[in-house]
N, C-alpha and C positions, 0 to 999 in steps of 0.2 A: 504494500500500500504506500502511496509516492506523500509526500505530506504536500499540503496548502504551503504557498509564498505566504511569506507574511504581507497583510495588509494592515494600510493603515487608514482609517479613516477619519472622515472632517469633522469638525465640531458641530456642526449643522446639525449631522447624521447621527452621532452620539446622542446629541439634544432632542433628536425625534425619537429614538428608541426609547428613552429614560425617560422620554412622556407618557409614552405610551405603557413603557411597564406601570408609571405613576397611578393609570386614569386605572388599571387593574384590569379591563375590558376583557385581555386575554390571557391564559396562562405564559408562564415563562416559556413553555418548551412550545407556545403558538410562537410566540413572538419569535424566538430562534429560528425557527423552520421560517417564518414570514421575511425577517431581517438579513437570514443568513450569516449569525452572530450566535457565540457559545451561550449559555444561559447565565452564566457568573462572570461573564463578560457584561449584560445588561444589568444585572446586580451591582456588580462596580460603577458603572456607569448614573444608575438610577440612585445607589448612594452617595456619589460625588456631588448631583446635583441638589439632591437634598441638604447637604452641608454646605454649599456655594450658593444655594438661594437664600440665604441672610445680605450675602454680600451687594445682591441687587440691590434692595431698599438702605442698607446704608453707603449713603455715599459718601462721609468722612471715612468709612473704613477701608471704602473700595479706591481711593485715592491715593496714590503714593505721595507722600511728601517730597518736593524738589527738594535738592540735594542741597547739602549746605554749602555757602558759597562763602568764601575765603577773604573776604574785601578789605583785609588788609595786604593779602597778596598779591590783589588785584591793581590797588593804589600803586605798589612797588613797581607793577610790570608796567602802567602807565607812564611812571617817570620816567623809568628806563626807559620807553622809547621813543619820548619826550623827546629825552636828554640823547639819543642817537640821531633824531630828526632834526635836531639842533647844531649837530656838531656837525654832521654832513650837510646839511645847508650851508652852511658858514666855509664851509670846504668847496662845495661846489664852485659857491661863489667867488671866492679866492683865486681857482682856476680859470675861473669864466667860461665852468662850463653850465649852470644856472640859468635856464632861457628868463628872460625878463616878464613881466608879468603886463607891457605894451604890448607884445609882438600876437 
């Protein structure tokens, strides 16, 4: 007996199954033979959603926090290149190789 490739399936189609076992309409082993999915395949699937549907209705929880941002770091890498925008201008300039700000 040759085994199945593994497949993998979309979120969509998890989310149909795990409704469906939800609503109870039809045994597990309909649903397998209907879906063409193991029976504790839709188990898993029908318990994930049940634990992950809290996180629809909150929405502080379901939000990740932006990341913390450094703004003293960020001050520093400003000046720095501030202070490199600065020195090269004044360099160009010196050269004449600085187009004029007429032309």
């Amino acid at each position: 007996m040759s085994r199945r490739p593994r497949r993998n399936h979309s979120p969509a189609f998890k989310a149909k199954v795990a409704l469906a076992a939800i609503r109870g309409e039809r045994t597990l082993a309909e649903l397998a033979e209907q879906f063409d999915v193991h029976p504790n395949q839709i188990t898993q699937w029908r318990t994930q959603l049940l634990e992950g549907a809290s996180g629809v209705f909150g929405a502080a929880a379901a939000v990740d926090p932006a990341p913390a941002v450094d703004v003293k770091m960020l001050h520093a890498k400003i000046g720095e290149l501030t202070l490199e925008n600065d020195f090269l201008s004044g360099a160009l300039g010196k050269a004449g190789l600085l187009p004029s700000a007429g032309r």
